[in-house]
N, C-alpha and C positions, 0 to 999 in steps of 0.2 A: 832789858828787852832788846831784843834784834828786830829788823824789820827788811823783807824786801820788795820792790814796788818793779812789775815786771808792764809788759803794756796793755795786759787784761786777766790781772789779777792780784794780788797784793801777798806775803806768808810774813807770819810775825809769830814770835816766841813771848809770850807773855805770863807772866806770873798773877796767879790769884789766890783766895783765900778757899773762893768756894765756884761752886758755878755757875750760883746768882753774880756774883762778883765777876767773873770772866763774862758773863752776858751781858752784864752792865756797862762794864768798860769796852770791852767790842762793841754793843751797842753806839758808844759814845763816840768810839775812835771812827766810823764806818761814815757815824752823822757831818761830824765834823772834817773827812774827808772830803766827803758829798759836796758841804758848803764850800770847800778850799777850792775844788775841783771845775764847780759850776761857776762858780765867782769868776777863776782865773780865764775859763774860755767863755762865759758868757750866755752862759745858759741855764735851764733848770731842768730838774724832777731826777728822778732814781738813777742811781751813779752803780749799784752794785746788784746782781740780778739777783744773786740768793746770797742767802746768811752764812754765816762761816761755818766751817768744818776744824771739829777743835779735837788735838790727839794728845791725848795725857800722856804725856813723858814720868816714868819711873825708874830708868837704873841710867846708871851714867852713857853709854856707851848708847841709849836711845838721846839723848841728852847731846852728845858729841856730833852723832850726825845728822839732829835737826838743825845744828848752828852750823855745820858743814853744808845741808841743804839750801837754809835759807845765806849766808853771805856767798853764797856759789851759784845761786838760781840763775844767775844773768848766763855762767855758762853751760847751764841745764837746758836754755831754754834757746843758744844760740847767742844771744845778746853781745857777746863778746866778739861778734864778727860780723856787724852792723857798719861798721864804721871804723875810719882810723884812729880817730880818738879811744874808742873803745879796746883796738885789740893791743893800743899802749899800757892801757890803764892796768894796773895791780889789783884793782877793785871794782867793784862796782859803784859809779857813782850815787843809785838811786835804793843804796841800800844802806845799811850802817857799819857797813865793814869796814870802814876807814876811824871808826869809832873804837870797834873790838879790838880786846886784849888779849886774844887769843891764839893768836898768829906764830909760830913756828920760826917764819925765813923773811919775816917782815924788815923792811928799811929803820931807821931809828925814826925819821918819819917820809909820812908818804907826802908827795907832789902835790897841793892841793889845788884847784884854778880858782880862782880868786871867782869865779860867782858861782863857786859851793855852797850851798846852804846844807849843812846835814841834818838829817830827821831827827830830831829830840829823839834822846835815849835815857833810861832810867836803867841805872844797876841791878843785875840780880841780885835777890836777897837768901835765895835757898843755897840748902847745899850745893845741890845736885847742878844748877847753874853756875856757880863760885867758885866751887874746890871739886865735887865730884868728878864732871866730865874732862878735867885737867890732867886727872892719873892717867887718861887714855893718849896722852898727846896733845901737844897742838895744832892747829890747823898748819897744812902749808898753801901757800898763797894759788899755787896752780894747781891744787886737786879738784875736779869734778865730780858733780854727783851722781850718784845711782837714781833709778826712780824711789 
């Protein structure tokens, strides 16, 4: 799984069996958001205004640039020019790309600040997440994305 958390909206690559399965687990990840979310600032009720929007991925090269999309959103979306922290940083702190094995021109490893917490990630188990989208390249650390 990849995941990235932007400041009013969330993209995540998720693997399912079926699309009871994908609804379930979205369902589950979105709740337990809510609670993380409401907890941390101190408040209650609905954290996300509509349901996700989910794009089934089928051949490698759709596959390469949804993991392009999603560990590059921060600079899809500006985020990367927020701050001087930010436009040091190789990654995104509030995604999983300091996680991913996909990386091109990556350091052996990256600078971490000691109050990183990174977002629980679970391995791909498909092809097409594993071994497919790897024929096509890896990522490099300063590509941006298209819409």
């Amino acid at each position: 799984m990849q995941a990235s958390i932007q400041h009013n909206h969330v993209h995540v690559i998720a693997e399912a069996n079926d699309k009871t399965a994908l609804a379930n687990g979205l369902r589950a990840f979105m709740i337990s958001c809510a609670r993380h979310l409401n907890r941390t600032i101190g408040r209650r009720g609905a954290v996300f205004s509509s349901r996700y929007h989910a794009t089934y991925l089928r051949t490698p090269s759709q596959a390469r640039n949804a993991l392009g999309y999603v560990v590059y959103n921060w600079r899809h979306h500006g985020e990367v020019t927020r701050g001087e922290a930010q436009r040091r940083a190789l990654v995104d702190p509030y995604a999983t790309g300091l996680l991913f094995d996909g990386w091109r021109d990556a350091p052996a490893r990256f600078i971490v600040p000691d109050t990183y917490e990174p977002l629980p990630v679970v391995g791909p188990t498909s092809w097409l997440l594993t071994v497919g989208w790897r024929r096509l390249g890896p990522l490099g650390l300063r590509e941006v994305p298209g819409r």
